[in-house]
C-alpha positions as CSV (number, residue, x, y, z in Angstrom):
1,X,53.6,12.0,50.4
2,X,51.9,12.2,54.0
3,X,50.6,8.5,55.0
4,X,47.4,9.8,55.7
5,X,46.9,10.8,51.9
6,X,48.8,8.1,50.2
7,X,45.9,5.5,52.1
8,X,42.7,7.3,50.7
9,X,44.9,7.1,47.8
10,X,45.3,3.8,47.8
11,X,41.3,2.9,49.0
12,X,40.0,5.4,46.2
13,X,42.1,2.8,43.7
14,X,40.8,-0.1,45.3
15,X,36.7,1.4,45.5
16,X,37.3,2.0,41.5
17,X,38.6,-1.8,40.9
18,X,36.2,-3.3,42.7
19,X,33.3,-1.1,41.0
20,X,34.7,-2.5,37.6
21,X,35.0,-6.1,38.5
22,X,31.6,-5.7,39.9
23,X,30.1,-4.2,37.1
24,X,32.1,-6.7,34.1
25,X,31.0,-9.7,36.0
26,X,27.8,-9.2,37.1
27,X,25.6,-7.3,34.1
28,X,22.6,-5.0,35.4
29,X,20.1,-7.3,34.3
30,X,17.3,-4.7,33.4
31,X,20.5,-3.7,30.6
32,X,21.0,-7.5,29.6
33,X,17.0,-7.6,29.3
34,X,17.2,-4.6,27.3
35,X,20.2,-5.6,25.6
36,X,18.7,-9.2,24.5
37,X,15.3,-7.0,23.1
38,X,17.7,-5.0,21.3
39,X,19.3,-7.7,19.5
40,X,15.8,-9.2,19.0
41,X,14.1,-6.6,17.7
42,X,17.5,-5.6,14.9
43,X,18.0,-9.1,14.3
44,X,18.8,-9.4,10.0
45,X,18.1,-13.0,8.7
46,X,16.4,-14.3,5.2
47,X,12.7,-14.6,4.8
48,X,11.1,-18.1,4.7
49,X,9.4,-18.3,1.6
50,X,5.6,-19.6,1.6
51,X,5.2,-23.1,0.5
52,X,2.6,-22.1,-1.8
53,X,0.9,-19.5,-2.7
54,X,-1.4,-17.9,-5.6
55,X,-2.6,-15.1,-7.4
56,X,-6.7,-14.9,-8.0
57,X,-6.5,-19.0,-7.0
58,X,-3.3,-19.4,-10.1
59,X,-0.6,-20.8,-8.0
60,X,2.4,-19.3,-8.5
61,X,5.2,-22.2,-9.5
62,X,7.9,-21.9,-6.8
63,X,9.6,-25.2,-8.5
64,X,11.2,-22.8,-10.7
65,X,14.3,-21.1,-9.6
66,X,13.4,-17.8,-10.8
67,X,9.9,-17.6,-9.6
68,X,11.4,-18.7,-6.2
69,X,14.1,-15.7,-5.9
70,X,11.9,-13.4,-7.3
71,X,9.4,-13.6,-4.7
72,X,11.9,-13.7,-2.6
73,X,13.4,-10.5,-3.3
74,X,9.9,-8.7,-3.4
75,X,9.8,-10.5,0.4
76,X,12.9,-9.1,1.5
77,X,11.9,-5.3,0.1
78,X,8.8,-5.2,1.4
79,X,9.9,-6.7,4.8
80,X,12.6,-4.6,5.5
81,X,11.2,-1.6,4.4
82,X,9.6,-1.4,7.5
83,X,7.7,2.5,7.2
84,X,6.3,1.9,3.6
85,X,4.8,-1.7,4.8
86,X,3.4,-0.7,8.1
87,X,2.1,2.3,6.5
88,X,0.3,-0.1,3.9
89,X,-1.4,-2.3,6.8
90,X,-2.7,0.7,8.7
91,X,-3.8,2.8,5.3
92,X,-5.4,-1.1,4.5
93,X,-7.7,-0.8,7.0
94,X,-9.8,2.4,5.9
95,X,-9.6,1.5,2.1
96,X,-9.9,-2.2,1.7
97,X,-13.6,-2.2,3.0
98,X,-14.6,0.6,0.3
99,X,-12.5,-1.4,-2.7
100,X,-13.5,-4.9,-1.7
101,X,-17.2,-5.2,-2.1
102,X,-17.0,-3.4,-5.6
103,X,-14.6,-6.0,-6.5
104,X,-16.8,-8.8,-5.2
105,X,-19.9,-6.8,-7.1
106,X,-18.4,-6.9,-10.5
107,X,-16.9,-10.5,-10.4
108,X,-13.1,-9.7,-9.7
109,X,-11.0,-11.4,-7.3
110,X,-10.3,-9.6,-4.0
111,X,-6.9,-10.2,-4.6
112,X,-6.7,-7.5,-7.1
113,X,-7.4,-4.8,-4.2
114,X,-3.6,-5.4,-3.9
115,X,-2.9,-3.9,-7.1
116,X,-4.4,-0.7,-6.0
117,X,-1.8,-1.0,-2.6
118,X,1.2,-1.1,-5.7
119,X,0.3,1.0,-7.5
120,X,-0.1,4.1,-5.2
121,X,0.2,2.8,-1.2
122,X,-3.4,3.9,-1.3
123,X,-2.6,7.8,-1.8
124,X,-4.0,9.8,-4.5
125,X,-0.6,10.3,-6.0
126,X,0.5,11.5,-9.5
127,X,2.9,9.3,-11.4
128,X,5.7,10.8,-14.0
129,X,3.6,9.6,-16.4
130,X,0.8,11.2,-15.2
131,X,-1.3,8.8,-14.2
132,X,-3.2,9.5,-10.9
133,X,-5.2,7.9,-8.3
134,X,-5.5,5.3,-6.1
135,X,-5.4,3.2,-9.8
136,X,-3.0,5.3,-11.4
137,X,-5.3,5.7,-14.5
138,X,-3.7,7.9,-17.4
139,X,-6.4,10.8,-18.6
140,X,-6.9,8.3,-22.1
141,X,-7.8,5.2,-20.3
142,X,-9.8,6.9,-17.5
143,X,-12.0,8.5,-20.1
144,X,-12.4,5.1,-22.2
145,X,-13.4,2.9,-18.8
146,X,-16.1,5.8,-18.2
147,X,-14.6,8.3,-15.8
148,X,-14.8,12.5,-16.0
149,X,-11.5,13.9,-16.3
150,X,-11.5,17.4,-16.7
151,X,-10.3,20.7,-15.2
152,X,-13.3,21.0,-12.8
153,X,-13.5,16.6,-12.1
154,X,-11.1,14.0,-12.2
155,X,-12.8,11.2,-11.4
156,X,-9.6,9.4,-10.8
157,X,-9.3,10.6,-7.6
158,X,-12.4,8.9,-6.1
159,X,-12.1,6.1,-4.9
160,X,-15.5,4.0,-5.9
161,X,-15.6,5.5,-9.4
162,X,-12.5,4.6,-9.9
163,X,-12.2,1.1,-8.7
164,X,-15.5,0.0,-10.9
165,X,-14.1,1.3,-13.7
166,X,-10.7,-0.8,-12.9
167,X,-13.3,-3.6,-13.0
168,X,-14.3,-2.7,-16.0
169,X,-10.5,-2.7,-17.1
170,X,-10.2,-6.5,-15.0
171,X,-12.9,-8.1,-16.5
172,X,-12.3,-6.8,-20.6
173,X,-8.7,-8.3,-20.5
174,X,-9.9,-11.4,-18.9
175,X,-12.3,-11.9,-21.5
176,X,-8.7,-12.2,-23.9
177,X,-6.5,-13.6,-21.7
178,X,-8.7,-15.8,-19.7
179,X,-6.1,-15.4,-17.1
180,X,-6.1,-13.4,-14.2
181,X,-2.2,-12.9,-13.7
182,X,-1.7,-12.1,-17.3
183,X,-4.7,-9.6,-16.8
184,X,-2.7,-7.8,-13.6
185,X,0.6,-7.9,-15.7
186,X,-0.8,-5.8,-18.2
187,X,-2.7,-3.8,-16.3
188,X,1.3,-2.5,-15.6
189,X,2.4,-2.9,-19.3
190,X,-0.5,-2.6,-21.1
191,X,-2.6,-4.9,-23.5
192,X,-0.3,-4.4,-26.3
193,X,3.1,-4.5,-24.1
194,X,1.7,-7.9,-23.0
195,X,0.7,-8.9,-26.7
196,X,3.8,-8.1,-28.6
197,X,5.8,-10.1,-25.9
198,X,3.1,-13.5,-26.4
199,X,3.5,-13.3,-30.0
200,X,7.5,-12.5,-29.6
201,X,8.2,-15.7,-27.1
202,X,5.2,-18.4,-28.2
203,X,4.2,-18.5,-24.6
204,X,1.3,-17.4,-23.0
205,X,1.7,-17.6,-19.2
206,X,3.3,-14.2,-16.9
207,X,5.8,-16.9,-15.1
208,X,7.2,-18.0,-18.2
209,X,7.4,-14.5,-20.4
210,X,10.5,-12.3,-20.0
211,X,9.2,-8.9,-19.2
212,X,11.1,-5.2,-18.2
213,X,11.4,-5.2,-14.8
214,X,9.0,-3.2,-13.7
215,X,6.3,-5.8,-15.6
216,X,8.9,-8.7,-14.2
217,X,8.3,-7.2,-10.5
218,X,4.8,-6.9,-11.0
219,X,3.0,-9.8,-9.9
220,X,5.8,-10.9,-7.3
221,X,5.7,-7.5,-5.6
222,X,1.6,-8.1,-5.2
223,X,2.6,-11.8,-4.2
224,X,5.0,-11.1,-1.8
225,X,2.4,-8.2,-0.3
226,X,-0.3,-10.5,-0.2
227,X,2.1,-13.1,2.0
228,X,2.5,-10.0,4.6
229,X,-1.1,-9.3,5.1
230,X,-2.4,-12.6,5.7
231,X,-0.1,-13.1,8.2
232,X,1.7,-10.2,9.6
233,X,3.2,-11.0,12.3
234,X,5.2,-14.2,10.4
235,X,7.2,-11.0,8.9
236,X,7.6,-8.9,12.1
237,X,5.0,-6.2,11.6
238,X,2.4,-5.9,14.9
239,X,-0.5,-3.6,15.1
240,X,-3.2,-3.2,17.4
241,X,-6.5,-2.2,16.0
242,X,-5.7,1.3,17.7
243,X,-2.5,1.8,15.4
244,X,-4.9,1.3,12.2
245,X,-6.3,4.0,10.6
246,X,-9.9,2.8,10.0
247,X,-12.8,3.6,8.2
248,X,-14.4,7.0,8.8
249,X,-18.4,7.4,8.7
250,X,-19.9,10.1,6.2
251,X,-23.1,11.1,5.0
252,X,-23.5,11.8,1.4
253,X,-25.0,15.0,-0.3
254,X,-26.6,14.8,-3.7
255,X,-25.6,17.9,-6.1
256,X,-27.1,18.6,-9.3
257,X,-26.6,22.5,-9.8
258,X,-23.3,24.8,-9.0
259,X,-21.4,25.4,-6.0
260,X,-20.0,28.8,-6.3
261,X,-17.7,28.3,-3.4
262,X,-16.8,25.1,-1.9
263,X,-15.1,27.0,1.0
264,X,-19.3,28.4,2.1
265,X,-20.3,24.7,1.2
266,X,-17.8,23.4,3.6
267,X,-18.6,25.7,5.9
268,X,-22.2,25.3,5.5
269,X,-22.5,21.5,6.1
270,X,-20.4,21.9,9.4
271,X,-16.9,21.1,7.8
272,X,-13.8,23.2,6.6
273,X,-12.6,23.4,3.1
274,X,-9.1,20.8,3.8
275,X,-11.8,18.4,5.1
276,X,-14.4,18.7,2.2
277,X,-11.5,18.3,-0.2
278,X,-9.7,15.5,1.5
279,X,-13.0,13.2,1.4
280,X,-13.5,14.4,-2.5
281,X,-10.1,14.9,-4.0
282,X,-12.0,14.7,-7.4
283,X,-13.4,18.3,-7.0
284,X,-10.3,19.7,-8.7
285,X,-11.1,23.6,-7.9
286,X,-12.7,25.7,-5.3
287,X,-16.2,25.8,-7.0
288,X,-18.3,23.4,-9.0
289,X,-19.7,25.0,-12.3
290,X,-21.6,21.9,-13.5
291,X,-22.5,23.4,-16.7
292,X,-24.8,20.0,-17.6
293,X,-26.3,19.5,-14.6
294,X,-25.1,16.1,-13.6
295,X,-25.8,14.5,-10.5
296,X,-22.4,14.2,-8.1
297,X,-22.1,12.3,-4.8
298,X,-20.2,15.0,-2.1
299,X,-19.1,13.1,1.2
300,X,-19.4,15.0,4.4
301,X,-17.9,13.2,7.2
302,X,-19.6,12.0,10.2
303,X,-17.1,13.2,13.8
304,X,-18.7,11.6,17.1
């Protein structure tokens, strides 16, 4: 080999040494910074449970074992499941407002509005069951607590009717149980569900009742929410007011005759038929017949 090429040879080995020892011993530090974030951000370890906490102002009794680990598994899900949970605190925003003064109108604690978060994530969702709304009322019980359910309305889907008729639901049961958690818990299982088990065990109280586990999950799951949205940030979950999806302003149109075509009516009040429908899921087809005449409530919202 010709001296000249064996001594860039040799310097190219030497450049590629140096650039490793360089590189090994002395980190880019905008990658250590970003490295440290990294392991901040992805960083896996148990949830603190709350010292104390309550349901409707009924503390929950943490001094029992399985009271402690069940809120602490309802902690852990909700935690960790990072999109459901941040998509909970931003959907919050535009629907507690709307449920929490009926709640406070019809003498129901405002902790109940978490019920409504359980039971649906605050979407008009249909269950297997076929329950639907943001209370996931069945067709029988909707029509009992005073809501239209047919082809043409489903009052289910809004949002006011069906949260005072929920009260209605809230306050009956506490009138027999004279206990607000045993009034949520069978709000999931139902009076009877809840009544066959009291007269099964001799015990009265949710914490000390053995349950299926969806009614076992119940409570905790609402529990370990409420823990989350008083204090956010304790579980890793930061949102500027921007990120929230807040309350949008409408104006409301009374109706007491037919709409032939909700599509014109949309149209005609400056909106589109997806919007018209989206801010009254209960109009269940593209015309309102209204056969009786009733009065209804149609939203039209207000766009700056």
């Amino acid at each position: 080999m010709p001296r000249k090429i064996f001594l860039i040879f040799i310097f190219i080995i030497i450049a590629i040494a140096l650039f490793l020892i360089i590189t090994f011993r002395f980190p880019d530090k905008n990658q250590e910074t970003s490295s440290n974030i990294s392991d901040t951000i992805y960083k896996i370890s148990a949830i603190d449970l709350p010292q104390k906490i309550d349901f409707a102002g009924e503390a929950a009794p943490l001094n029992i074992y399985y009271v402690q680990e069940n809120l602490d598994r309802e902690l852990i899900v909700n935690t960790y499941w990072h999109s459901s949970t941040l998509l909970s605190l931003k959907r919050a925003a535009r629907w507690f407002p709307v449920i929490e003064p009926i709640l406070k109108n019809n003498g129901i604690p405002d902790d109940f509005k978490y019920l409504a978060l359980i039971e649906s994530g605050l979407e008009n969702v249909t269950s297997p069951a076929g329950a639907k709304g943001f209370w996931q009322f069945l067709k029988g019980t909707a029509k009992d607590f005073g809501l239209e359910v047919n082809n043409e309305v489903d009052e289910r889907y809004n949002v006011e009717k069906a949260t005072r008729a929920a009260c209605k639901y809230f306050n009956k049961a506490h009138e027999k149980y004279k206990n607000w958690t045993l009034v949520a818990a069978a709000f999931n299982a139902g009076n009877k569900g809840i009544d066959r088990q009291i007269e099964k065990q001799k015990v009265n109280n949710y914490y000390s009742l053995l349950l299926d586990d969806e009614t076992e999950r119940y409570v905790f799951r609402i529990l370990a929410i409420k823990a989350i949205f008083e204090n956010p940030e304790k579980y890793n979950f930061y949102l500027e007011k921007d990120d929230l999806y807040l309350p949008i302003p409408t104006k409301t149109i009374e109706v007491k005759s037919s709409i032939k075509n909700l599509a014109d009516f949309a149209i005609e009040n400056g909106i589109n038929y997806r919007i018209l429908k989206e801010f009254n899921p209960w109009l269940r087809n593209g015309e309102l017949k209204n056969k009786k005449h009733k009065t209804y409530e149609i939203k039209i919202p207000i766009f700056e």
